[in-house]
Backbone as CSV, one residue per row, in Angstrom:
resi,resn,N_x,N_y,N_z,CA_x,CA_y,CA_z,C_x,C_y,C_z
1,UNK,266.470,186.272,155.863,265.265,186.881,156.445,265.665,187.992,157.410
2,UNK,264.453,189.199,157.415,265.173,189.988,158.504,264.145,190.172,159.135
3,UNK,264.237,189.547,160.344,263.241,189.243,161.074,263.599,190.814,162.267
4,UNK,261.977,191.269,162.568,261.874,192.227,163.086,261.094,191.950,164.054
5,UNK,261.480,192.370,165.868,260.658,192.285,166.879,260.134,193.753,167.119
6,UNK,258.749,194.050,167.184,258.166,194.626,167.517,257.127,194.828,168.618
7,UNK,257.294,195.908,169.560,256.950,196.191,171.037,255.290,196.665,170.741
8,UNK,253.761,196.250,171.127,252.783,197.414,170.166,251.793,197.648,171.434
9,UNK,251.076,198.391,171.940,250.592,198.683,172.717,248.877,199.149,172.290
10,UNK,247.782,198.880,172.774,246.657,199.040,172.294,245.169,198.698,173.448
11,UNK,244.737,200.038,173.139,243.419,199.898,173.656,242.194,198.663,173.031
12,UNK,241.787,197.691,173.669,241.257,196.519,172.880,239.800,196.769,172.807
13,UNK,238.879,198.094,173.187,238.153,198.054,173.474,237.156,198.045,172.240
14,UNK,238.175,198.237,170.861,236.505,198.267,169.638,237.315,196.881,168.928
15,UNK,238.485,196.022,169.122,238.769,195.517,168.830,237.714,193.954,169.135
16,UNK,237.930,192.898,168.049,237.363,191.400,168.284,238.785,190.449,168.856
17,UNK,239.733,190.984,169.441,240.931,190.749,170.145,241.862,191.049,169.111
18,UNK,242.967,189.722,169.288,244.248,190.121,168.979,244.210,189.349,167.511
19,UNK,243.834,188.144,167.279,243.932,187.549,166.444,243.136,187.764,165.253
20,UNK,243.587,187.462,164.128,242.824,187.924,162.701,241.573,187.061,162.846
21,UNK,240.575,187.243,162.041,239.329,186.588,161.954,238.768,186.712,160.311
22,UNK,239.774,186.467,159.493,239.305,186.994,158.208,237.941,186.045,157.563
23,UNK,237.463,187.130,156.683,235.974,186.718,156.328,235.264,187.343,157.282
24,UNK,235.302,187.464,158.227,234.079,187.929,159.309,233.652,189.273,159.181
25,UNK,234.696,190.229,158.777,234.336,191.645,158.858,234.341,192.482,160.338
26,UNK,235.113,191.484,161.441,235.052,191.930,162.391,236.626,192.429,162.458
27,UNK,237.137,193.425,163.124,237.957,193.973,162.909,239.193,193.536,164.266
28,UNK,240.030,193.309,164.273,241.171,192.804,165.093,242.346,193.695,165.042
29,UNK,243.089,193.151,166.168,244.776,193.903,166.000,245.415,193.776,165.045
30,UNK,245.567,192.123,164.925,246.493,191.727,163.990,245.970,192.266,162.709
31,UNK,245.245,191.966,162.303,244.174,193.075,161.033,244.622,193.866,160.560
32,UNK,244.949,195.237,161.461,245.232,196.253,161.703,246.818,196.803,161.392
33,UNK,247.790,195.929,162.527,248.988,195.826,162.372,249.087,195.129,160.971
34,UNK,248.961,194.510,160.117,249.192,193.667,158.677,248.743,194.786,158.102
35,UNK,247.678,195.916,157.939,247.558,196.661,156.783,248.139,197.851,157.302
36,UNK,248.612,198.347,157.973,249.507,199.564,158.794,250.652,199.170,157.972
37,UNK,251.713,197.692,158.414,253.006,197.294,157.765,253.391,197.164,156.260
38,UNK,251.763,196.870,155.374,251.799,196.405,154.049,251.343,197.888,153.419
39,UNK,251.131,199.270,154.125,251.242,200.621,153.852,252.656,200.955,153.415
40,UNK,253.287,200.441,154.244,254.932,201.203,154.469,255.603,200.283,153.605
41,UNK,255.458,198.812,153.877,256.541,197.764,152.683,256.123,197.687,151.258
42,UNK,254.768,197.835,150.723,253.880,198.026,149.420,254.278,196.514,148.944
43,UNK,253.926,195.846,150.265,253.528,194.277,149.962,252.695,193.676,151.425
44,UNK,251.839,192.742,151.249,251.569,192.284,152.423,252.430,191.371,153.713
45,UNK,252.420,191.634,154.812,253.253,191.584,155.810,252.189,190.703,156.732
46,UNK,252.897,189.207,157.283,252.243,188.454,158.149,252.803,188.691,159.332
47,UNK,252.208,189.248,160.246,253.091,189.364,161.824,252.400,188.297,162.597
48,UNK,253.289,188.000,164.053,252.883,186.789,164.211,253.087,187.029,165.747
49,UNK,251.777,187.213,166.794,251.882,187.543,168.220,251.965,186.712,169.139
50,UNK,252.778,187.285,170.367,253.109,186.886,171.304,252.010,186.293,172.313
51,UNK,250.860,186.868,172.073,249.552,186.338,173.098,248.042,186.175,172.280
52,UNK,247.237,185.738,172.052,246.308,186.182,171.538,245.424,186.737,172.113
53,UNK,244.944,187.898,172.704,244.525,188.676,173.433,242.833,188.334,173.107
54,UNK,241.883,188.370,173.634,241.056,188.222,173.641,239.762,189.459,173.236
55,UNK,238.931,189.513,172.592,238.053,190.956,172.588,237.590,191.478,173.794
56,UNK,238.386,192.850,173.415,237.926,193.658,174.545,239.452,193.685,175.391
57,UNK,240.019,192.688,175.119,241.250,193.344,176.279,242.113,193.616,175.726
58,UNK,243.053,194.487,176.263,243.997,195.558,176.298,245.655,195.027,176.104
59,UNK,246.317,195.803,175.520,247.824,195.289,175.744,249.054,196.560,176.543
60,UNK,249.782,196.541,177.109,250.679,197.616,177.035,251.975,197.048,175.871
61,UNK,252.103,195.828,176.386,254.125,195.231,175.533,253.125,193.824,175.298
62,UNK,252.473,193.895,173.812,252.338,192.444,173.140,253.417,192.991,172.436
63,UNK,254.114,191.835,172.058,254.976,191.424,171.021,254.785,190.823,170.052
64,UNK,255.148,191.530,168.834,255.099,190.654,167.310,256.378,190.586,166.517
65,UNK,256.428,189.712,165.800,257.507,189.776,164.688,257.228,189.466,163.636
66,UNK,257.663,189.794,162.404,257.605,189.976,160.761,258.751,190.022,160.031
67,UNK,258.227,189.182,159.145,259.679,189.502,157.996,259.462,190.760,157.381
68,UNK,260.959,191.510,157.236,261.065,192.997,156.778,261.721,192.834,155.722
69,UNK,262.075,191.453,155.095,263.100,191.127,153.595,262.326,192.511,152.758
70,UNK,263.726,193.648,152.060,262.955,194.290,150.836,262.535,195.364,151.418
71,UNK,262.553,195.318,152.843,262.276,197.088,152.935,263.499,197.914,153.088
72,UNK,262.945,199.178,152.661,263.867,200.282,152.849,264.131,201.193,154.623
73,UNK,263.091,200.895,155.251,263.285,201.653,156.252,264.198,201.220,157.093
74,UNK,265.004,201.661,157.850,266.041,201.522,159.064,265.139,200.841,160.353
75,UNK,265.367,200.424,161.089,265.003,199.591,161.961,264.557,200.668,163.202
76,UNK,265.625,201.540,163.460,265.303,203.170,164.219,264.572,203.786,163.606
77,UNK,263.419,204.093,162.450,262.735,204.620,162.108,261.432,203.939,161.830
78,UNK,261.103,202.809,161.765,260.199,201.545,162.076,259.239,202.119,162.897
79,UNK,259.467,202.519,163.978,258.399,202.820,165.149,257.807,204.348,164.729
80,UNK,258.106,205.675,164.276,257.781,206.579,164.116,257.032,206.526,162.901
81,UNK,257.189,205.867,161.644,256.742,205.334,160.451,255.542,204.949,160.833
82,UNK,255.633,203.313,161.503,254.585,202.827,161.533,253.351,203.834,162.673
83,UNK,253.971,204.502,163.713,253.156,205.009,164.262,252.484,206.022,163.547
84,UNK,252.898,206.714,162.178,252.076,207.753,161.378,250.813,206.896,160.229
85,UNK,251.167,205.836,160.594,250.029,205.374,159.345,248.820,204.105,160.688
86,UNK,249.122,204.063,162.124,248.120,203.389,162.919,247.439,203.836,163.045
87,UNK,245.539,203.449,163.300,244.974,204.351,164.195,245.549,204.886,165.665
88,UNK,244.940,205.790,166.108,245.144,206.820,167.627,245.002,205.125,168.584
89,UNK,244.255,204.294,168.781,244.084,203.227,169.834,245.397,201.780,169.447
90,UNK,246.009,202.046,168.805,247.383,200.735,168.451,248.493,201.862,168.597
91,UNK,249.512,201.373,169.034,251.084,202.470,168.723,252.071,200.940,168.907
92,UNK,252.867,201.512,168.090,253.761,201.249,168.019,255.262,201.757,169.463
93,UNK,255.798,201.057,170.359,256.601,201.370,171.284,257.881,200.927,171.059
94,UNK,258.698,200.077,170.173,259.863,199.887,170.031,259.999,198.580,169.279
95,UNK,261.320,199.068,167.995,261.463,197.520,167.118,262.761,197.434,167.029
96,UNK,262.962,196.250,167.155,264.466,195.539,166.844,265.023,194.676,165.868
97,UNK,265.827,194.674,165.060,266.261,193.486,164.942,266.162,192.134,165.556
98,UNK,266.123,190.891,165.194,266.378,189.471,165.710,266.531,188.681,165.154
99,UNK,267.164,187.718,165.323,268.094,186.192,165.005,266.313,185.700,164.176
100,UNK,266.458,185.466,162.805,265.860,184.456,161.867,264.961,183.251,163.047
101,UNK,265.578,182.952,163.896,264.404,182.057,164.436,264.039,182.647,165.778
102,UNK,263.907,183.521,165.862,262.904,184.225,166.795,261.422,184.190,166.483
103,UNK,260.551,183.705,167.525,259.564,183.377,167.563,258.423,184.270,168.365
104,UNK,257.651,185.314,168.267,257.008,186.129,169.345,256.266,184.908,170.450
105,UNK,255.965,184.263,169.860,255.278,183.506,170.502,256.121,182.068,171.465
106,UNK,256.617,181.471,170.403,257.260,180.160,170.737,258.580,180.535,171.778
107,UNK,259.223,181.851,171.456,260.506,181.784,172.103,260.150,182.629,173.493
108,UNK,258.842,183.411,173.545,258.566,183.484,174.714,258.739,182.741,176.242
109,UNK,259.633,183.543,177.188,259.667,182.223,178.536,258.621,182.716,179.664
110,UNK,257.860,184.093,179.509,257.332,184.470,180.711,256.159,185.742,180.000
111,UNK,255.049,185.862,180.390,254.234,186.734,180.513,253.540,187.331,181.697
112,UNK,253.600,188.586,181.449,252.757,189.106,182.626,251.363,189.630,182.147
113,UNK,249.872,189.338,183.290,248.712,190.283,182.651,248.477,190.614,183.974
114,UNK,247.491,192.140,183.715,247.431,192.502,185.388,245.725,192.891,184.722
115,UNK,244.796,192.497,185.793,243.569,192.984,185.612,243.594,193.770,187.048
116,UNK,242.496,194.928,186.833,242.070,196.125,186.971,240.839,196.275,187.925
117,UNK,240.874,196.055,189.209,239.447,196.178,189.722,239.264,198.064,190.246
118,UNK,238.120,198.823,190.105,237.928,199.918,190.596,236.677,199.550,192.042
119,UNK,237.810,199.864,193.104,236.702,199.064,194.138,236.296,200.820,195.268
120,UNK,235.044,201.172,194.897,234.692,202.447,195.237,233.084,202.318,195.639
121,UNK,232.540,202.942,195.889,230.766,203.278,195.764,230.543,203.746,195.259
122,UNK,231.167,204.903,194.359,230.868,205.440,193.172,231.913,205.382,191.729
123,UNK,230.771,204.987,190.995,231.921,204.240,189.494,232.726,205.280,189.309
124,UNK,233.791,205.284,188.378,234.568,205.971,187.585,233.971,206.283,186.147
125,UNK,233.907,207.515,185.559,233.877,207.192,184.220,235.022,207.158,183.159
126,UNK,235.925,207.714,184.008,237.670,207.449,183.755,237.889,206.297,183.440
127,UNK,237.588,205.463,184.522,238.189,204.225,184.372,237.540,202.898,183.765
128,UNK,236.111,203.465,183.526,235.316,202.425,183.239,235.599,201.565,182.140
129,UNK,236.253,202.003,180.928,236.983,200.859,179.720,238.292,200.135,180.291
130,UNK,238.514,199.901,181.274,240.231,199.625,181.974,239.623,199.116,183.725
131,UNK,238.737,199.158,183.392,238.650,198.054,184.795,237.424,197.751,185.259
132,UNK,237.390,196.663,186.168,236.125,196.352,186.847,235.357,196.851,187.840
133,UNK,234.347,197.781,187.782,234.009,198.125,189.065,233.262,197.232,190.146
134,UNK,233.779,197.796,191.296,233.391,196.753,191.918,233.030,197.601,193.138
135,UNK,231.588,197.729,193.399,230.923,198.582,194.862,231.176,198.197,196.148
136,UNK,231.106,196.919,196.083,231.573,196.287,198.013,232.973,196.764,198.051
137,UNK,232.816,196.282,199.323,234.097,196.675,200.143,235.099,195.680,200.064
138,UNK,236.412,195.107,199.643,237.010,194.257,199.600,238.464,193.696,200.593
139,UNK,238.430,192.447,200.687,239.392,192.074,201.677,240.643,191.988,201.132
140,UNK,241.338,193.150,200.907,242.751,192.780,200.063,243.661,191.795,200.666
141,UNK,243.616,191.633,202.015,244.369,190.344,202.787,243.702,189.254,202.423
142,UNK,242.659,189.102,202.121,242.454,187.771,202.282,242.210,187.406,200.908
143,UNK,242.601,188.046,199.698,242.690,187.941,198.360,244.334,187.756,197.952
144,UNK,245.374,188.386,198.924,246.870,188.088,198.524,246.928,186.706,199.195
145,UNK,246.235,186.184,200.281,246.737,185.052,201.010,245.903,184.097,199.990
146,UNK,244.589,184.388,199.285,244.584,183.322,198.260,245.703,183.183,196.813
147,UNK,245.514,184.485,196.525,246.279,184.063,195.426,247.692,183.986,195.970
148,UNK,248.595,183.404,196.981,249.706,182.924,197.073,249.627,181.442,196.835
149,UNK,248.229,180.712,196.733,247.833,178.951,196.774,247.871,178.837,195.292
150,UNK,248.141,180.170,194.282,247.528,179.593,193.124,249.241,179.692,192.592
151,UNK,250.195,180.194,193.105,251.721,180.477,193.262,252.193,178.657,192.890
152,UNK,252.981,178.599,191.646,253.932,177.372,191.653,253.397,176.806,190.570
153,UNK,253.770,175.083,190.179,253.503,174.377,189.090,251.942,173.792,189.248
154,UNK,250.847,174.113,188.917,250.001,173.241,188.842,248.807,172.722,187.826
155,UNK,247.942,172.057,188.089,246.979,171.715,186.987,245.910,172.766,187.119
156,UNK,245.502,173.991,185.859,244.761,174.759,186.187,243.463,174.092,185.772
157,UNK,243.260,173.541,185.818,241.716,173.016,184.901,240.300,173.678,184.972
158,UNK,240.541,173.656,186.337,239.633,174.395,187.346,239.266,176.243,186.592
159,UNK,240.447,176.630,186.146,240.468,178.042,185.310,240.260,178.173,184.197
160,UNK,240.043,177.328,183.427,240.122,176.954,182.016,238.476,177.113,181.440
161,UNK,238.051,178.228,180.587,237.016,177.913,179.596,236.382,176.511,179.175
162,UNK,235.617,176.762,179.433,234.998,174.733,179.220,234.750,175.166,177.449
163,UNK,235.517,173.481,177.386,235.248,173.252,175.510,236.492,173.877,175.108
164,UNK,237.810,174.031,175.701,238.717,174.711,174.914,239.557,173.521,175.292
165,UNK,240.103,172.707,173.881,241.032,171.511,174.084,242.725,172.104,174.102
166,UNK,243.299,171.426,174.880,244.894,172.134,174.951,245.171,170.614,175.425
167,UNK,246.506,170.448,175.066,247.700,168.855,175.180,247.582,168.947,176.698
168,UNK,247.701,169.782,177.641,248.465,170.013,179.153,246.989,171.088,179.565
169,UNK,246.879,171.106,180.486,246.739,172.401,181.432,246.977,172.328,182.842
170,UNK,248.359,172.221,182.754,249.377,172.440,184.310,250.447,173.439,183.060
171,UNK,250.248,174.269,184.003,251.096,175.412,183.663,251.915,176.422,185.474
172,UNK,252.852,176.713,185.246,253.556,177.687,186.167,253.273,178.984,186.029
173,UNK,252.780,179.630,187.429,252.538,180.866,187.983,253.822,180.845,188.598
174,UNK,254.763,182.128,188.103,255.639,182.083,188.958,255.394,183.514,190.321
175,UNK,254.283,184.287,190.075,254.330,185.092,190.880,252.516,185.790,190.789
176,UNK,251.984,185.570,192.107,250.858,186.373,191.722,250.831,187.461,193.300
177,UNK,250.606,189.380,192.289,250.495,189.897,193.106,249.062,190.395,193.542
178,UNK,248.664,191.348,194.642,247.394,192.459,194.497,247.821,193.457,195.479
179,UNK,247.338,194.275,194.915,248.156,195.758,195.373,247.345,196.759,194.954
180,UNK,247.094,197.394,195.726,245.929,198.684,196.133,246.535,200.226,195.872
181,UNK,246.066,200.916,195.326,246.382,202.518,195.138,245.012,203.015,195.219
182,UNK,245.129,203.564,196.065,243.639,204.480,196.025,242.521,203.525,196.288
183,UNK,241.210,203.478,195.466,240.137,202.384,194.969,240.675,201.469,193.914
184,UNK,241.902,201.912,193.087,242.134,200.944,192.458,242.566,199.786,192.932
185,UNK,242.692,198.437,192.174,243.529,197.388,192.815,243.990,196.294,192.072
186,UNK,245.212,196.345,191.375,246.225,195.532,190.440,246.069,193.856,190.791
187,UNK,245.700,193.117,190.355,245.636,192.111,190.323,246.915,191.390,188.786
188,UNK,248.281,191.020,189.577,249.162,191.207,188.581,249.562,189.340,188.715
189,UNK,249.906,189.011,187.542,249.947,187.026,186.994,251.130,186.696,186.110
190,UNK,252.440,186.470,186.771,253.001,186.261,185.837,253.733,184.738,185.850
191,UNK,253.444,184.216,184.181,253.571,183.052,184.166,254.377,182.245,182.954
192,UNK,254.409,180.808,182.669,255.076,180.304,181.747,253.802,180.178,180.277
193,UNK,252.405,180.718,181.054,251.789,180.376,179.917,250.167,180.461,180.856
194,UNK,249.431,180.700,180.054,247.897,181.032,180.733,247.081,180.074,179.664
195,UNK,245.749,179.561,180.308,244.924,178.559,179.272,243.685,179.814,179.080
196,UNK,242.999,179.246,178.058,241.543,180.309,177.738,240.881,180.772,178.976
197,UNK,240.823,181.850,179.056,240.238,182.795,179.743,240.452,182.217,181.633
198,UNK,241.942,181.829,181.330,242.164,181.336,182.959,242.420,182.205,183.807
199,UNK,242.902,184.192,182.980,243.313,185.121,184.148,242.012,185.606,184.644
200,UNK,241.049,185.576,183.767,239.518,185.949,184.094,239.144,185.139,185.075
201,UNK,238.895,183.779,185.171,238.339,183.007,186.168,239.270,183.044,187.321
202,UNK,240.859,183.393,187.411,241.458,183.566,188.672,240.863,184.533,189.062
203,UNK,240.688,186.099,188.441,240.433,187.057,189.095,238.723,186.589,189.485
204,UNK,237.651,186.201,189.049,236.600,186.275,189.253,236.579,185.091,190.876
205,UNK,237.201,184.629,190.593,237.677,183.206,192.300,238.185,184.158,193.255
206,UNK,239.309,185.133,192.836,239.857,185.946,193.837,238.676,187.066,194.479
207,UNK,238.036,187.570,193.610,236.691,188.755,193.676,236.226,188.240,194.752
208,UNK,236.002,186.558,194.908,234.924,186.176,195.689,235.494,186.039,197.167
209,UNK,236.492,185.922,196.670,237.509,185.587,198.128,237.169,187.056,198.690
210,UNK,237.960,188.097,198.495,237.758,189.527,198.794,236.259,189.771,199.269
211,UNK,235.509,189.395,198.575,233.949,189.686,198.767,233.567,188.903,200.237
212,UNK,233.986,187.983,200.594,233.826,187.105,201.762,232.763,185.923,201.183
213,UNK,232.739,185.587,200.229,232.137,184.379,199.767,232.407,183.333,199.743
214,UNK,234.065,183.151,199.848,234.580,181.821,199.517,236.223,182.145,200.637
215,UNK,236.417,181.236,201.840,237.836,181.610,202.634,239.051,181.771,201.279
216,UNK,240.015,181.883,201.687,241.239,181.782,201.024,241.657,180.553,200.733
217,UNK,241.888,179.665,202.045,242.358,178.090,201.642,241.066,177.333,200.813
218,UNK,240.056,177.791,200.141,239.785,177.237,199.549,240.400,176.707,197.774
219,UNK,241.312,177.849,197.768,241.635,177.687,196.249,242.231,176.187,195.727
220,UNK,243.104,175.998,197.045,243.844,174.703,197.064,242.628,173.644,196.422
221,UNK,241.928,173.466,197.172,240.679,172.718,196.969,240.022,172.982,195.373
222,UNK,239.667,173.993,194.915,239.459,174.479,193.755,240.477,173.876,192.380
223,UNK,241.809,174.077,192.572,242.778,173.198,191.510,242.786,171.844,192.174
224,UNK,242.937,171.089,193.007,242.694,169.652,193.253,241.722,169.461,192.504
225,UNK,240.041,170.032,192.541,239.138,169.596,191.554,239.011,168.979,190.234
226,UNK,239.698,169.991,189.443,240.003,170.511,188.345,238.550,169.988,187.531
227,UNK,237.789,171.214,187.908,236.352,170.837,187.709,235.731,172.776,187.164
228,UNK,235.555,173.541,186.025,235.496,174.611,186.287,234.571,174.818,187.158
229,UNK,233.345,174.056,187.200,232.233,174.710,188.097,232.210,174.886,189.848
230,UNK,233.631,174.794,189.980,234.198,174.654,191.145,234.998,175.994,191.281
231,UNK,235.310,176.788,190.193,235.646,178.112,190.733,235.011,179.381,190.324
232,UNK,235.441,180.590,190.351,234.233,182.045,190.496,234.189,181.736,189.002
233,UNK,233.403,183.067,188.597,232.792,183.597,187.722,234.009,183.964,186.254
234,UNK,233.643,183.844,185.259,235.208,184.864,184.481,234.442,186.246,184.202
235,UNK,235.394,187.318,184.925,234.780,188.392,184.861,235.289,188.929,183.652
236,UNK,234.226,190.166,183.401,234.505,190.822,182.199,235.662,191.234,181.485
237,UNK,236.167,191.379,180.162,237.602,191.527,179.615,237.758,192.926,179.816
238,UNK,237.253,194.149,179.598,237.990,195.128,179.899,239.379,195.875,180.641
239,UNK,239.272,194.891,181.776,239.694,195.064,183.157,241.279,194.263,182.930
240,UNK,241.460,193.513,181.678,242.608,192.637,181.411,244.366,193.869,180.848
241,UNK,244.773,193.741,180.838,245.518,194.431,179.987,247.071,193.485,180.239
242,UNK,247.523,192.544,179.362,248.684,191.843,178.890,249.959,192.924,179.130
243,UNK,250.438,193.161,180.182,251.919,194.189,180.497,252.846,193.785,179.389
244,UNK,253.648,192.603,179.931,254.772,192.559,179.410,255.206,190.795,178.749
245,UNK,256.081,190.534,177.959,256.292,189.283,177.435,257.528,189.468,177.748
246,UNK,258.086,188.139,177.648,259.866,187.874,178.120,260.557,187.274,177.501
247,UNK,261.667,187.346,177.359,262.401,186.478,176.212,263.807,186.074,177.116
248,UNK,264.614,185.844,176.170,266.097,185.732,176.266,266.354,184.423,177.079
249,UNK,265.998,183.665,177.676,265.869,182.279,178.206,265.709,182.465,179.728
250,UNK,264.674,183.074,179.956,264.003,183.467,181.374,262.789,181.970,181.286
251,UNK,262.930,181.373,182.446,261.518,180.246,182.381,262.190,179.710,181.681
252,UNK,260.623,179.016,180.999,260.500,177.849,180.261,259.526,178.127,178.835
253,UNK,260.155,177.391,178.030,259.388,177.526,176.399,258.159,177.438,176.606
254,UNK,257.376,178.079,175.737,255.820,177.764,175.454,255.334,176.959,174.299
255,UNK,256.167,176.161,174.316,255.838,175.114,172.994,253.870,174.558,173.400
256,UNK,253.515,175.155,172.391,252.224,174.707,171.956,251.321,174.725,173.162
257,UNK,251.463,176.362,173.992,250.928,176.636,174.493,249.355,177.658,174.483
258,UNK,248.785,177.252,174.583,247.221,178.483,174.415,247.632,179.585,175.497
259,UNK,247.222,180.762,174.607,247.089,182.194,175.351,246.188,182.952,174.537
260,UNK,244.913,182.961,175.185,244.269,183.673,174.443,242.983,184.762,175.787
261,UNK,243.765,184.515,176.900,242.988,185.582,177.496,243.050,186.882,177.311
């Protein structure tokens, strides 16, 4: 097998996310990437992603891999190829070779997603597909001193989409930042693994914190629950965009982990 890792980057905004949905007629990444690859190999190509991104949100570095058994192209010409036959909103950013049991998904040890707040009095129309606007005025201190409680091993339950079954939901945050440029403000999560729509409901808990609705030490209280109706809102997907995935034995495996924010 010649298993190929591929780097792909994409605006999610006409997308139904990352994952195929066949029969539906609704159109996806993976969709997309499978008839882009089965252009160039003149056979069909199953790629197999690193996150399942959700509709409407964004990627810079999802990762996929595919068997390339039978093609002719060079591995250095992979990315310029495939980038002439994608639409303008998917690209292609870099492919490699990898070891037969490389997994985009499974051998993953770390992901990062950073959502996007635009915190101004007057919207952006720049920015409006890529982030949340947000008119009040916000407490960026008292939004880093919460999300340092959500920092370490714990039970997210509390973040978790109600009705979405998973084996576990204690998962590791190994780092959560927020960081201000201008009106913008990075809300960045990087972890061993995220449950359904858990970066949405952190950021929509953090919003409230900032907003002065809810102190900071409340979050603690919020995962002790592990009750969702005990934390904010899940705000809209636009504002999501999946940075980067990790490999090489950083962390810990994601064996039969959900990622589908």
């Amino acid at each position: 097998m010649r298993n190929i890792k591929l780097t792909v980057a994409y605006d999610g905004t006409e997308y139904h996310g990352f994952q195929e949905q066949r029969g539906t007629g609704l159109k996806t990444v993976q969709e997309v990437l499978e008839k882009s690859l089965a252009r160039l190999a003149g056979r069909f190509v199953r790629v197999i992603g690193a996150g399942r991104t959700d509709a409407g949100v964004h990627a810079r570095g999802q990762v996929v891999n595919f068997d390339a058994d039978g093609w002719h192209i060079p591995v250095e010409r992979i990315v310029l190829a495939l980038n002439g036959v994608l639409p303008p909103d998917v690209a292609a950013i870099c492919a490699e070779s990898v070891p037969a049991d490389f997994h985009a998904r499974f051998s993953a040890t770390a992901k990062t997603y950073c959502y996007t707040l635009y915190n101004s009095r007057v919207p952006s129309p720049f920015h409006r597909r890529y982030s949340l606007f947000v008119p009040r005025p916000l407490n960026d201190n008292a939004m880093r001193a919460a999300a340092e409680r959500l920092v370490g091993e714990h039970d997210f339950a509390s973040f978790q989409a109600v009705g979405t079954p998973v084996k576990s939901t204690v998962r590791i945050l190994y780092r959560v930042t927020v960081e201000r440029e201008g009106p913008l403000v990075f809300l960045r999560f990087r972890g061993n693994g995220f449950l359904y729509n858990m970066v949405r409901i952190m950021v929509g808990t953090l919003l409230e914190v900032g907003l002065g609705k809810r102190p900071p030490e409340d979050i603690s209280a919020v995962l002790a629950a592990r009750d969702r109706t005990r934390a904010g809102p899940t705000v809209p997907p636009q504002g999501l965009c999946l940075e980067e995935v990790e490999y090489a034995g950083e962390g810990n495996r994601l064996d039969s982990i959900s990622d589908r924010d």
